[in-house]
PDB file with one MODEL, atoms N, CA, C and O in Angstrom:
MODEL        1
ATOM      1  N   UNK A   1    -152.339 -18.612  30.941  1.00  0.00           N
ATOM      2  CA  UNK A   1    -152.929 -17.311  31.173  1.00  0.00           C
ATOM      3  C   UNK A   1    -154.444 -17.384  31.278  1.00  0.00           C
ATOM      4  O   UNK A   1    -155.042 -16.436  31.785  1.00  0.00           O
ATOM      5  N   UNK A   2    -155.177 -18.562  30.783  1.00  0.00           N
ATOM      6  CA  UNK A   2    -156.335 -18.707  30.642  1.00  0.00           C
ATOM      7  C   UNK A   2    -157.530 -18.474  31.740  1.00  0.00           C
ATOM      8  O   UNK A   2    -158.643 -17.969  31.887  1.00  0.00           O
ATOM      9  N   UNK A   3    -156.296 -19.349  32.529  1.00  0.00           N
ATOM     10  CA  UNK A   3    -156.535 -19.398  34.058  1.00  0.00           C
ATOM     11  C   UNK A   3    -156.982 -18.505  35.030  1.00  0.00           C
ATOM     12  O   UNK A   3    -157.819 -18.808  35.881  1.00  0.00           O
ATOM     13  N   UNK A   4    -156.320 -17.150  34.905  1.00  0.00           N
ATOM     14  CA  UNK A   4    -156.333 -15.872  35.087  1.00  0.00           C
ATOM     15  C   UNK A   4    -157.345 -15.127  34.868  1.00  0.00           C
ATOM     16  O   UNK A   4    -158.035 -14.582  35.730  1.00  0.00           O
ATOM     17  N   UNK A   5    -157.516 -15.054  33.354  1.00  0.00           N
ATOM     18  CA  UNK A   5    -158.507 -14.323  32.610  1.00  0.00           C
ATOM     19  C   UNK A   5    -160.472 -14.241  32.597  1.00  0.00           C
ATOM     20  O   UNK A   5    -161.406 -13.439  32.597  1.00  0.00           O
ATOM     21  N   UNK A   6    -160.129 -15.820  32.585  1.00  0.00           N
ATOM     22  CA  UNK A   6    -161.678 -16.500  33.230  1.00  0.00           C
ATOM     23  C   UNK A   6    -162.498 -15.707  34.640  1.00  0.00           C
ATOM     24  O   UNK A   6    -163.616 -15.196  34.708  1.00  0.00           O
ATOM     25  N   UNK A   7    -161.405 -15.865  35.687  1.00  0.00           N
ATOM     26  CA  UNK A   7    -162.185 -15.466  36.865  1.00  0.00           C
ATOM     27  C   UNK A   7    -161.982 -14.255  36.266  1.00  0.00           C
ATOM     28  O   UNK A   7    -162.862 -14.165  35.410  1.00  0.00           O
ATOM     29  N   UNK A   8    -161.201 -13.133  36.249  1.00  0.00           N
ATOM     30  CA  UNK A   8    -160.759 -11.903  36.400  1.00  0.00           C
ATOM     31  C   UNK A   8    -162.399 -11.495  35.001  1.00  0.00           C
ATOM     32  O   UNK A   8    -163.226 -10.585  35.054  1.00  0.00           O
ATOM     33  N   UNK A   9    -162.319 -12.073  34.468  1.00  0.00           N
ATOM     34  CA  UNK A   9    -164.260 -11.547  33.796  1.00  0.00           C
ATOM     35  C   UNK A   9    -165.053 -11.824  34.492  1.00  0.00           C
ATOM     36  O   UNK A   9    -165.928 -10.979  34.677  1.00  0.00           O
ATOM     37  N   UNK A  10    -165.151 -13.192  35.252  1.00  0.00           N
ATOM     38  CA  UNK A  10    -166.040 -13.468  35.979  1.00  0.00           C
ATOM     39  C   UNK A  10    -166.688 -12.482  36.979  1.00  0.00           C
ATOM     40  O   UNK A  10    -167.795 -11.954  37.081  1.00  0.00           O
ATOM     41  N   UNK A  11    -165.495 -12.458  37.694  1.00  0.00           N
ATOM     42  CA  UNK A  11    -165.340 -11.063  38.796  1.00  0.00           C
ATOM     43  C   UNK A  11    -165.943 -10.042  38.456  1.00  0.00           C
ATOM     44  O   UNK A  11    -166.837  -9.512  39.117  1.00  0.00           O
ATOM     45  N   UNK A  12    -165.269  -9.437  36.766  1.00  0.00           N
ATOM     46  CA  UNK A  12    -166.294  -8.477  36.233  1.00  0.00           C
ATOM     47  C   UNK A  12    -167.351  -8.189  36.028  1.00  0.00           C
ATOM     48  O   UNK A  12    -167.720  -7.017  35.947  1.00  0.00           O
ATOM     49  N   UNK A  13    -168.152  -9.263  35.885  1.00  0.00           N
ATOM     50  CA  UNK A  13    -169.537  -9.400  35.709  1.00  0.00           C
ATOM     51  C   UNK A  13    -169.830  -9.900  36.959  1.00  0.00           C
ATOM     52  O   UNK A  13    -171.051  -9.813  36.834  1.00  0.00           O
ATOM     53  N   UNK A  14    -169.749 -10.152  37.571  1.00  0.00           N
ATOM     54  CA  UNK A  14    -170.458 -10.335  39.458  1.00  0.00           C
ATOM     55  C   UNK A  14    -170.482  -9.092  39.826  1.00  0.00           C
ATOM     56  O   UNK A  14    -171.397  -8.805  40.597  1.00  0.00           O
ATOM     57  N   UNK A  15    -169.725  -8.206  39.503  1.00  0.00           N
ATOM     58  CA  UNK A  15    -169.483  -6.738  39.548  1.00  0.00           C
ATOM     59  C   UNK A  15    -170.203  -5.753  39.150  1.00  0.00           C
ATOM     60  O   UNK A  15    -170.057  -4.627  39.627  1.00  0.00           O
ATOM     61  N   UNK A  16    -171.096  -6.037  38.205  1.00  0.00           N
ATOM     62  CA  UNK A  16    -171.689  -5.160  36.986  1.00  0.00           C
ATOM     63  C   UNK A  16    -170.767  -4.451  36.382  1.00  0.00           C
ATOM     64  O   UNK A  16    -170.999  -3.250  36.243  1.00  0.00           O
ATOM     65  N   UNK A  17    -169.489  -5.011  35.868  1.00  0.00           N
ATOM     66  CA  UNK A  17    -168.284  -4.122  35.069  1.00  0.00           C
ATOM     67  C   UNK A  17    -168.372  -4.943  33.415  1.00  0.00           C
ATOM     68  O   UNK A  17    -167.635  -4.956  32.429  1.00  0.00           O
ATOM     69  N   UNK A  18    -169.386  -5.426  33.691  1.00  0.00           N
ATOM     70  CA  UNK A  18    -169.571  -6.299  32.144  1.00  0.00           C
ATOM     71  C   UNK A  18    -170.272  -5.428  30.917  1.00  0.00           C
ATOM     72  O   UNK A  18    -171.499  -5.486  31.002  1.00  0.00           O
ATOM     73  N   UNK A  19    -169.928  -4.851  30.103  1.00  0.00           N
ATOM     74  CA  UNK A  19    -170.142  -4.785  28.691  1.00  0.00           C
ATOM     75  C   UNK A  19    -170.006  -5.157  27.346  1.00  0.00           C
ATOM     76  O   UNK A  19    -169.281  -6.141  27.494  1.00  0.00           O
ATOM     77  N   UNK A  20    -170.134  -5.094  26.518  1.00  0.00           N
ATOM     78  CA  UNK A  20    -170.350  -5.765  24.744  1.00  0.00           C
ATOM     79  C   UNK A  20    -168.572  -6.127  24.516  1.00  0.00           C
ATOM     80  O   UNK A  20    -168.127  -7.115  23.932  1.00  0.00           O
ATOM     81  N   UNK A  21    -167.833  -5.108  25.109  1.00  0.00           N
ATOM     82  CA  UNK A  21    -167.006  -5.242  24.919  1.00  0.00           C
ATOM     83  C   UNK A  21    -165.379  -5.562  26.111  1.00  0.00           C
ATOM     84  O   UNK A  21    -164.915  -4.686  26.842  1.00  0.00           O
ATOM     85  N   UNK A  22    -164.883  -6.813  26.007  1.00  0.00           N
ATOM     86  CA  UNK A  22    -164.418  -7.089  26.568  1.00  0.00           C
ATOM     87  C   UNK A  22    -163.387  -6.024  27.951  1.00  0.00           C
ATOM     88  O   UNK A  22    -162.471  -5.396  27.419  1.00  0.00           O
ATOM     89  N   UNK A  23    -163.449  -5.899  28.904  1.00  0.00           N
ATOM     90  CA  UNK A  23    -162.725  -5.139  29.645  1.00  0.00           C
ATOM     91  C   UNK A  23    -160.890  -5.742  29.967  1.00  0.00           C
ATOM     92  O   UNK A  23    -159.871  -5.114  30.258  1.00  0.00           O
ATOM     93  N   UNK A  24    -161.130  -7.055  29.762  1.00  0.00           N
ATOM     94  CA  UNK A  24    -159.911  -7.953  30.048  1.00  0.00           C
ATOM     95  C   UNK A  24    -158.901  -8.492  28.981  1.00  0.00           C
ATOM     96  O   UNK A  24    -159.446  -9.291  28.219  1.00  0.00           O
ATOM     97  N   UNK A  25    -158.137  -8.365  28.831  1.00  0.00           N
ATOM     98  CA  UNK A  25    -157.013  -8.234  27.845  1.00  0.00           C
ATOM     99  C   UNK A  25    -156.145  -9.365  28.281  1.00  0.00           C
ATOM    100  O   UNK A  25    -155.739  -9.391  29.443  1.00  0.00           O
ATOM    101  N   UNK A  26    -155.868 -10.197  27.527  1.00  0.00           N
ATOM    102  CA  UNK A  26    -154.596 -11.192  28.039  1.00  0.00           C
ATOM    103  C   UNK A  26    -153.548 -11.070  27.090  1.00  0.00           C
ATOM    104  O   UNK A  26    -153.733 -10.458  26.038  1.00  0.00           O
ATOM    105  N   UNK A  27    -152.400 -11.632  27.388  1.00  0.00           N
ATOM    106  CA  UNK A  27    -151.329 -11.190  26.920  1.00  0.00           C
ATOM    107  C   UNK A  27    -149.951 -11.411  27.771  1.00  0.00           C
ATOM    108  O   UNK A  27    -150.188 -11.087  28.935  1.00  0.00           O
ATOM    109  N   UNK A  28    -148.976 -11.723  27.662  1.00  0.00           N
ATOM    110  CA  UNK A  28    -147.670 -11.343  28.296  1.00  0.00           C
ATOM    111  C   UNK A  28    -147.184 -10.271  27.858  1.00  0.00           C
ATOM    112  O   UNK A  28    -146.967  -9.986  26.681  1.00  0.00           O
ATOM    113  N   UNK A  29    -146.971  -9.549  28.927  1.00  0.00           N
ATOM    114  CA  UNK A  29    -145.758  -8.418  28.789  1.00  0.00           C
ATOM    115  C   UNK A  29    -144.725  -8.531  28.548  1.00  0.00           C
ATOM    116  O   UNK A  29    -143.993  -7.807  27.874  1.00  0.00           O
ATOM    117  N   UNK A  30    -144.502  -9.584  29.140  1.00  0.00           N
ATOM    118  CA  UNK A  30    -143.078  -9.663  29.131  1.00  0.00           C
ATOM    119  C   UNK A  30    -142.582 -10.044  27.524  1.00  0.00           C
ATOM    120  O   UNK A  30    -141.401  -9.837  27.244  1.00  0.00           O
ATOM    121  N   UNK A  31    -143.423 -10.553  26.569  1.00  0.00           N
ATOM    122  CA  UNK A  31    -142.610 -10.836  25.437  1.00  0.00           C
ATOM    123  C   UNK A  31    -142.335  -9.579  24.369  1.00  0.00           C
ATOM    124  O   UNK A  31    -141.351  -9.653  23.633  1.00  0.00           O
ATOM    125  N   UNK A  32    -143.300  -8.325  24.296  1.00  0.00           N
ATOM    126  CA  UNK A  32    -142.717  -7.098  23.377  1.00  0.00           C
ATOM    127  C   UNK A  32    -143.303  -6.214  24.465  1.00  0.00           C
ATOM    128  O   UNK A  32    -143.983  -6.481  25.456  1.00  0.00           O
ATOM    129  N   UNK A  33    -142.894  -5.237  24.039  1.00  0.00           N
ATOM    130  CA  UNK A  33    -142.791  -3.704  24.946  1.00  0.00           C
ATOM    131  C   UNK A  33    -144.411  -3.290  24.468  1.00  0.00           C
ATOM    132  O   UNK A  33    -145.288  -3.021  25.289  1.00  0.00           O
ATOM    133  N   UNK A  34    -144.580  -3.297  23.241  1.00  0.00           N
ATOM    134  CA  UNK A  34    -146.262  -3.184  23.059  1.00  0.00           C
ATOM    135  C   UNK A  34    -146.351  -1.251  22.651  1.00  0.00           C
ATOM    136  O   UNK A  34    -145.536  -0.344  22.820  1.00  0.00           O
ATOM    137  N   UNK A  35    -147.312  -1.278  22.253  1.00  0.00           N
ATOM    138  CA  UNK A  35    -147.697   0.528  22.162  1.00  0.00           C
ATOM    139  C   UNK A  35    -149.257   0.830  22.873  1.00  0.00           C
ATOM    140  O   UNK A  35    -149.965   1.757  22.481  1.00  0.00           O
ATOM    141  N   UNK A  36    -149.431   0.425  23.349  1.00  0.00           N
ATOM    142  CA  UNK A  36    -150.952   0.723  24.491  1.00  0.00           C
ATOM    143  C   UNK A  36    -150.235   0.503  25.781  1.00  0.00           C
ATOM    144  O   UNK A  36    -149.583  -0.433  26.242  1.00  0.00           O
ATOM    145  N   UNK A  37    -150.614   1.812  26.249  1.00  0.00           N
ATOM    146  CA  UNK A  37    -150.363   1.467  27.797  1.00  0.00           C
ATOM    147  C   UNK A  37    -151.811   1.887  28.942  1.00  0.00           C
ATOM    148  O   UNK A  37    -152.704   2.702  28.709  1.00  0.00           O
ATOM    149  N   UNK A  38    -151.630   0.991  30.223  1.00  0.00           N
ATOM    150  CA  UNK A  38    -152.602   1.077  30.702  1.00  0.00           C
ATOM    151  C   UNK A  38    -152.572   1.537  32.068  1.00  0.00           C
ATOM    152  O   UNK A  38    -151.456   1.571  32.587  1.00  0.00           O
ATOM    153  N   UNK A  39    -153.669   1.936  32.836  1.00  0.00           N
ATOM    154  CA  UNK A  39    -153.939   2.346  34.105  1.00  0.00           C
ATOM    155  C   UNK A  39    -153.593   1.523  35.204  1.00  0.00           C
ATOM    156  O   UNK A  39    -153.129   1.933  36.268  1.00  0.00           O
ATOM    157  N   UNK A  40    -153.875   0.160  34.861  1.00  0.00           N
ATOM    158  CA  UNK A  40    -154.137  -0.759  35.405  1.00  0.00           C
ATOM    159  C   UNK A  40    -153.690  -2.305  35.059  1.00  0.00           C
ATOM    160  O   UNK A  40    -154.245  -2.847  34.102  1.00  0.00           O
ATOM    161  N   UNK A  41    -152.833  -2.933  35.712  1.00  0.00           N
ATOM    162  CA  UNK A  41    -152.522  -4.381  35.058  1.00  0.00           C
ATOM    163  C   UNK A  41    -152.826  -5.359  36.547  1.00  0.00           C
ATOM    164  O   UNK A  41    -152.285  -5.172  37.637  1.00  0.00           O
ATOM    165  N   UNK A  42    -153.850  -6.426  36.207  1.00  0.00           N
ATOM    166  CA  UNK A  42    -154.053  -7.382  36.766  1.00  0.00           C
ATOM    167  C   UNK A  42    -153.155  -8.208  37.101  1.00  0.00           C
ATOM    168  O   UNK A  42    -152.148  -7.547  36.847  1.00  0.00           O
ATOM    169  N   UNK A  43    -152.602  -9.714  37.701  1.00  0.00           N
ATOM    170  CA  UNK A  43    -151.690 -10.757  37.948  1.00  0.00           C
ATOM    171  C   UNK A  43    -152.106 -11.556  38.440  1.00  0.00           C
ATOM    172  O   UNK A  43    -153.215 -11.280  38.898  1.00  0.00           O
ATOM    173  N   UNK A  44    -151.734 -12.683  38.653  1.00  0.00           N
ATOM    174  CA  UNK A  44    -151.870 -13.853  39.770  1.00  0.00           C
ATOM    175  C   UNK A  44    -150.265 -13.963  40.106  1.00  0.00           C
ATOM    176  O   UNK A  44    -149.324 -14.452  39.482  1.00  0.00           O
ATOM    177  N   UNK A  45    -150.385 -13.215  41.515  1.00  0.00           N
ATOM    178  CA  UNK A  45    -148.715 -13.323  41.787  1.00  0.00           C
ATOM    179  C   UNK A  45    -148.448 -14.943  42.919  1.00  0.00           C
ATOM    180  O   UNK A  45    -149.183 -15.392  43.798  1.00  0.00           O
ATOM    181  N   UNK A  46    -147.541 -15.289  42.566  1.00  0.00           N
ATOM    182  CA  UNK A  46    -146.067 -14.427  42.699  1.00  0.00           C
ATOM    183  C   UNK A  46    -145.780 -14.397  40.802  1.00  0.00           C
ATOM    184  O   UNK A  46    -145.474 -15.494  40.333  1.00  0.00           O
ATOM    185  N   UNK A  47    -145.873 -13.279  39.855  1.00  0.00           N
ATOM    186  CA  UNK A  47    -145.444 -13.050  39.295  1.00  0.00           C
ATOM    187  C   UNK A  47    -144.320 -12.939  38.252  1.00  0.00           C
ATOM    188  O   UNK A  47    -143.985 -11.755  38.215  1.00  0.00           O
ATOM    189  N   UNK A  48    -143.613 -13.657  37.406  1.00  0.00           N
ATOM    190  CA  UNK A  48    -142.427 -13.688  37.475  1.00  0.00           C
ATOM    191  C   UNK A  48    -142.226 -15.491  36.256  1.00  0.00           C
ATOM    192  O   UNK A  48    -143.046 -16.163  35.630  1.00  0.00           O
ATOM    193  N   UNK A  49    -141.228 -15.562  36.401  1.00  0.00           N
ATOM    194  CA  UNK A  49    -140.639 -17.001  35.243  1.00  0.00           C
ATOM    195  C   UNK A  49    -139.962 -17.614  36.755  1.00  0.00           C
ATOM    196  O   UNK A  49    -139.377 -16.958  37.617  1.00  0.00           O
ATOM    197  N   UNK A  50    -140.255 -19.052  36.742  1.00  0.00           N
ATOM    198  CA  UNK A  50    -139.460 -19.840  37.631  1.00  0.00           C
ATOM    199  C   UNK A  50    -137.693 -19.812  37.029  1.00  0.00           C
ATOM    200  O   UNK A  50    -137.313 -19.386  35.939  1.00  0.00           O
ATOM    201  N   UNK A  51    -137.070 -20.250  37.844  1.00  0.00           N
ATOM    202  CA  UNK A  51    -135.504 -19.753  37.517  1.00  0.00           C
ATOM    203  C   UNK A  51    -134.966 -21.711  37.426  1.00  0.00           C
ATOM    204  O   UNK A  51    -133.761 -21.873  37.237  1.00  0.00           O
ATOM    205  N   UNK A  52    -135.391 -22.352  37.490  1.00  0.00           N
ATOM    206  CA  UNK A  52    -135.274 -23.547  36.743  1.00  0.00           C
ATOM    207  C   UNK A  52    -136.296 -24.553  36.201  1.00  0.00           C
ATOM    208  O   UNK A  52    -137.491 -24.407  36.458  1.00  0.00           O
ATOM    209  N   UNK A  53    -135.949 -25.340  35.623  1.00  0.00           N
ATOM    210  CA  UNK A  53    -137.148 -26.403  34.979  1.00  0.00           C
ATOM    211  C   UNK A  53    -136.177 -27.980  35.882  1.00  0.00           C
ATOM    212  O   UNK A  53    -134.990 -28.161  36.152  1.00  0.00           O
ATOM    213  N   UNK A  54    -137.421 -28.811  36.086  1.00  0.00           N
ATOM    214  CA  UNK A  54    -136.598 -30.314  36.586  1.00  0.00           C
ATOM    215  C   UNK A  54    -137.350 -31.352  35.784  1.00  0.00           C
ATOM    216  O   UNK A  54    -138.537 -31.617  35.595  1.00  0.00           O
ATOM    217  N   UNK A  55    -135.815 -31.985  35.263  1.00  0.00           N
ATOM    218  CA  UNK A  55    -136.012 -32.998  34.107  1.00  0.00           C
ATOM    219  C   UNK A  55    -135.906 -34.457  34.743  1.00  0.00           C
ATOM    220  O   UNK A  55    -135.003 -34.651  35.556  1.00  0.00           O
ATOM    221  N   UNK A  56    -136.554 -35.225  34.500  1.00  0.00           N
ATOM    222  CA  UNK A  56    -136.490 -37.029  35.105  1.00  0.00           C
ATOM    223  C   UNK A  56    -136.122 -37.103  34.274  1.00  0.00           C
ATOM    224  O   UNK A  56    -136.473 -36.286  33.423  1.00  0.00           O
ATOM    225  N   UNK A  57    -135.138 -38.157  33.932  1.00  0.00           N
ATOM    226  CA  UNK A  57    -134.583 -39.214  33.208  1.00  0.00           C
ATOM    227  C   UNK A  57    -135.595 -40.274  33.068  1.00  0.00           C
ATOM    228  O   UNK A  57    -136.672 -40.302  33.664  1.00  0.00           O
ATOM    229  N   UNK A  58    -135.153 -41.146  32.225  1.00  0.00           N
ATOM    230  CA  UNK A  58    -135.453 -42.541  32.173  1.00  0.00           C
ATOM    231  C   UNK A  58    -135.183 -43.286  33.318  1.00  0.00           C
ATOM    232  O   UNK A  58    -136.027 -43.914  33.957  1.00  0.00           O
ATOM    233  N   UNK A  59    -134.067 -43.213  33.553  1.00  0.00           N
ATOM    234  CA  UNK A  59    -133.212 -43.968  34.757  1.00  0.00           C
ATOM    235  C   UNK A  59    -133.683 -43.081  36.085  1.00  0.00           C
ATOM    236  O   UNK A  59    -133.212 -43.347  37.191  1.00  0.00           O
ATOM    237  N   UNK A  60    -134.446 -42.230  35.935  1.00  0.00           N
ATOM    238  CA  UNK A  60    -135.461 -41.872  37.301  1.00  0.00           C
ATOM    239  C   UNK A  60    -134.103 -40.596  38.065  1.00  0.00           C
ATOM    240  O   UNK A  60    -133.947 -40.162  39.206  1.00  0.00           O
ATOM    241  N   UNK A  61    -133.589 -40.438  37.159  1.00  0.00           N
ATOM    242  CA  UNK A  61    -132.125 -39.255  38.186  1.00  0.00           C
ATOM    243  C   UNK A  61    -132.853 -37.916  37.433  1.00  0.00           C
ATOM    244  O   UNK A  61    -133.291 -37.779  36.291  1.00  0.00           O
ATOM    245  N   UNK A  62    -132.791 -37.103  38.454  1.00  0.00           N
ATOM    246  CA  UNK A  62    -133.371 -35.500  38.596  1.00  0.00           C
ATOM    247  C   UNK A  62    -132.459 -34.800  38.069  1.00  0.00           C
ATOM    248  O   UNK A  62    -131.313 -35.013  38.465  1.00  0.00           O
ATOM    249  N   UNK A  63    -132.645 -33.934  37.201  1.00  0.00           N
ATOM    250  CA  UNK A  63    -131.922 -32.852  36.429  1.00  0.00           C
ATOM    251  C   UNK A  63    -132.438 -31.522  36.592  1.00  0.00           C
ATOM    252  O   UNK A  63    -133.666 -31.598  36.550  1.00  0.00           O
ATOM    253  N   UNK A  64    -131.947 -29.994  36.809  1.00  0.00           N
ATOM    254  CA  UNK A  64    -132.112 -28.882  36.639  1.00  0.00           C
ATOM    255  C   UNK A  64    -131.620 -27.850  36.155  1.00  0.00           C
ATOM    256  O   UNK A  64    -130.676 -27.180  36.572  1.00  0.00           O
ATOM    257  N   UNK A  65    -132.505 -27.655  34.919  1.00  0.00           N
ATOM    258  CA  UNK A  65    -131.585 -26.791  34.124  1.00  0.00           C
ATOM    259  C   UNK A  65    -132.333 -25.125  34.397  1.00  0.00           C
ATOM    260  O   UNK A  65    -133.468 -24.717  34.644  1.00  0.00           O
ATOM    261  N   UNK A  66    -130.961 -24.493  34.186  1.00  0.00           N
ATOM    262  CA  UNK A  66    -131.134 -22.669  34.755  1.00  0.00           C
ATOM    263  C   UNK A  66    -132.492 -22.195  33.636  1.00  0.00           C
ATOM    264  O   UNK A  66    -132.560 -22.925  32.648  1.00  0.00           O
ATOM    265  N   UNK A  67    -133.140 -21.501  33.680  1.00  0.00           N
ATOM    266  CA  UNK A  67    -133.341 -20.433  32.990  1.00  0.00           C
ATOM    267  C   UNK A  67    -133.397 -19.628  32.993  1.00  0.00           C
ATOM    268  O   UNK A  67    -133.922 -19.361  34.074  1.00  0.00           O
ATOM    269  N   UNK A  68    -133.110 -18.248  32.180  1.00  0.00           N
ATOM    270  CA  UNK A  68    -133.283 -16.626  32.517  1.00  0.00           C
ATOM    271  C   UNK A  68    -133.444 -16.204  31.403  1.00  0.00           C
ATOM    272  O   UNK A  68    -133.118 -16.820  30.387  1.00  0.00           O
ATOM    273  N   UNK A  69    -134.074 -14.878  31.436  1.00  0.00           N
ATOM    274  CA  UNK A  69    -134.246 -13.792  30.174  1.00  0.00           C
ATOM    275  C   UNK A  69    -133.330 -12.461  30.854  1.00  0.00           C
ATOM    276  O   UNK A  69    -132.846 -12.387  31.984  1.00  0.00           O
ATOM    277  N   UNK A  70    -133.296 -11.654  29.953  1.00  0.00           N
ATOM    278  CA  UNK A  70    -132.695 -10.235  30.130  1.00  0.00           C
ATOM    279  C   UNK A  70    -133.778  -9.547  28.874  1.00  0.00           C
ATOM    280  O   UNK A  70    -134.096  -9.722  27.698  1.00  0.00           O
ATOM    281  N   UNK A  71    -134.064  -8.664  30.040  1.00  0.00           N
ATOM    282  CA  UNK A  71    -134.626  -7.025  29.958  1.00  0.00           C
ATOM    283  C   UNK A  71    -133.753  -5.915  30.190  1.00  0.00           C
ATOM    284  O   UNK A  71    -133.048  -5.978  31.197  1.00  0.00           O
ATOM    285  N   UNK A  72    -133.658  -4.816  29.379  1.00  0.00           N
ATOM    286  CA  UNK A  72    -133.082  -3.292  30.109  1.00  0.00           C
ATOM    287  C   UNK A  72    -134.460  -2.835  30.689  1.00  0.00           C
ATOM    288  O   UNK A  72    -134.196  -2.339  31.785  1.00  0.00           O
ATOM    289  N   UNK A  73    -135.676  -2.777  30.489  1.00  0.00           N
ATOM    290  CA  UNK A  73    -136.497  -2.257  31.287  1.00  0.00           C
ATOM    291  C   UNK A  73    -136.910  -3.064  31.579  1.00  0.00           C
ATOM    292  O   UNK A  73    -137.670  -3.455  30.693  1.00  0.00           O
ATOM    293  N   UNK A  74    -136.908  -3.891  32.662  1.00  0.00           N
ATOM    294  CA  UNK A  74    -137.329  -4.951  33.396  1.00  0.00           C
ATOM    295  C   UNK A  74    -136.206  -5.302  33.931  1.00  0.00           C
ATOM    296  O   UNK A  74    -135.389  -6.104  33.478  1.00  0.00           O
ATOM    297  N   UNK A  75    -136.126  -4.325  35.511  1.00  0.00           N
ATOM    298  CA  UNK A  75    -135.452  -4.251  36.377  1.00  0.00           C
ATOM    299  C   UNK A  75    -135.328  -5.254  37.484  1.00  0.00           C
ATOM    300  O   UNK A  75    -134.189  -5.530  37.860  1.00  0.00           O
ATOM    301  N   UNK A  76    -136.435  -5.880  38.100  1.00  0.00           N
ATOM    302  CA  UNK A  76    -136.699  -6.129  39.169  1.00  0.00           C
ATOM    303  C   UNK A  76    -136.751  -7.724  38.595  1.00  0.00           C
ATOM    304  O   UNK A  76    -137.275  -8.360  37.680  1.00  0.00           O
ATOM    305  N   UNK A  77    -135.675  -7.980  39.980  1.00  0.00           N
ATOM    306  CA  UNK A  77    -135.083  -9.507  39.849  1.00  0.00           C
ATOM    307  C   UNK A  77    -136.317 -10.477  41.568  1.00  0.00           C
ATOM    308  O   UNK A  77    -136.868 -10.028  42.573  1.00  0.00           O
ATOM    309  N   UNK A  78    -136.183 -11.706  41.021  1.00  0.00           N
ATOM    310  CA  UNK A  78    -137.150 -12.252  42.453  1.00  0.00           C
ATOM    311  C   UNK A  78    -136.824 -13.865  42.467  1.00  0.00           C
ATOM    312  O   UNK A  78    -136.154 -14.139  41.470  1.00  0.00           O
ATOM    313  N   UNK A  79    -136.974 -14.522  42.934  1.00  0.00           N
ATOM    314  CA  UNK A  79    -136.455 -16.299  43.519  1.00  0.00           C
ATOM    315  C   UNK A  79    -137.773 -16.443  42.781  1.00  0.00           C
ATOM    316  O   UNK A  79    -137.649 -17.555  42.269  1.00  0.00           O
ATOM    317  N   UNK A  80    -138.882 -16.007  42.447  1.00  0.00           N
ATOM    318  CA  UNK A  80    -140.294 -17.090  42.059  1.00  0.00           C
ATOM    319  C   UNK A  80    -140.526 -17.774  43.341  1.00  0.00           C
ATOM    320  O   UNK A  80    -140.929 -18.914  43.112  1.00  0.00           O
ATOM    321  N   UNK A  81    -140.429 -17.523  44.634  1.00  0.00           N
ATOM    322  CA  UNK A  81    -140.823 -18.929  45.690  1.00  0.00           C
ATOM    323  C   UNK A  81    -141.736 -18.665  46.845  1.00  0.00           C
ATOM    324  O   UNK A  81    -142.048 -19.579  47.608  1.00  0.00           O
TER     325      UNK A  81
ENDMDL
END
């Protein structure tokens, strides 16, 4: 997320949107529902959890294992590609 956050201040302050107090918030959403809500949410899309991980062996053979989460509010399904 670090990654993100850096320019997205940077930006802010090339901007004159810079004050004492931070404007940029990092965080995943996706892990609690949270009680602040906002106007506005930043990204570096494509957005989203890749839908597998690929494992090498020792013996150099490619493995891919699934991953997924489930949300009830977090509707919107996507490939990551």
């Amino acid at each position: 997320m670090t990654l993100v956050v850096s320019p997205c201040a940077m930006n802010l302050f090339l901007h004159g949107l810079d004050n004492d107090t931070s404007l940029v918030e990092k965080g995943d959403s996706l892990l609690e529902l949270g009680n602040r809500r906002f106007c506005m949410v930043l990204t570096n899309l494509p957005f989203g959890k890749k839908s597998s991980t690929k494992i090498i062996s020792d013996d150099g053979s490619v493995k891919s294992e699934q991953e997924s989460y489930t949300r009830e509010d977090f509707f919107a399904s996507t490939s990551n590609k």
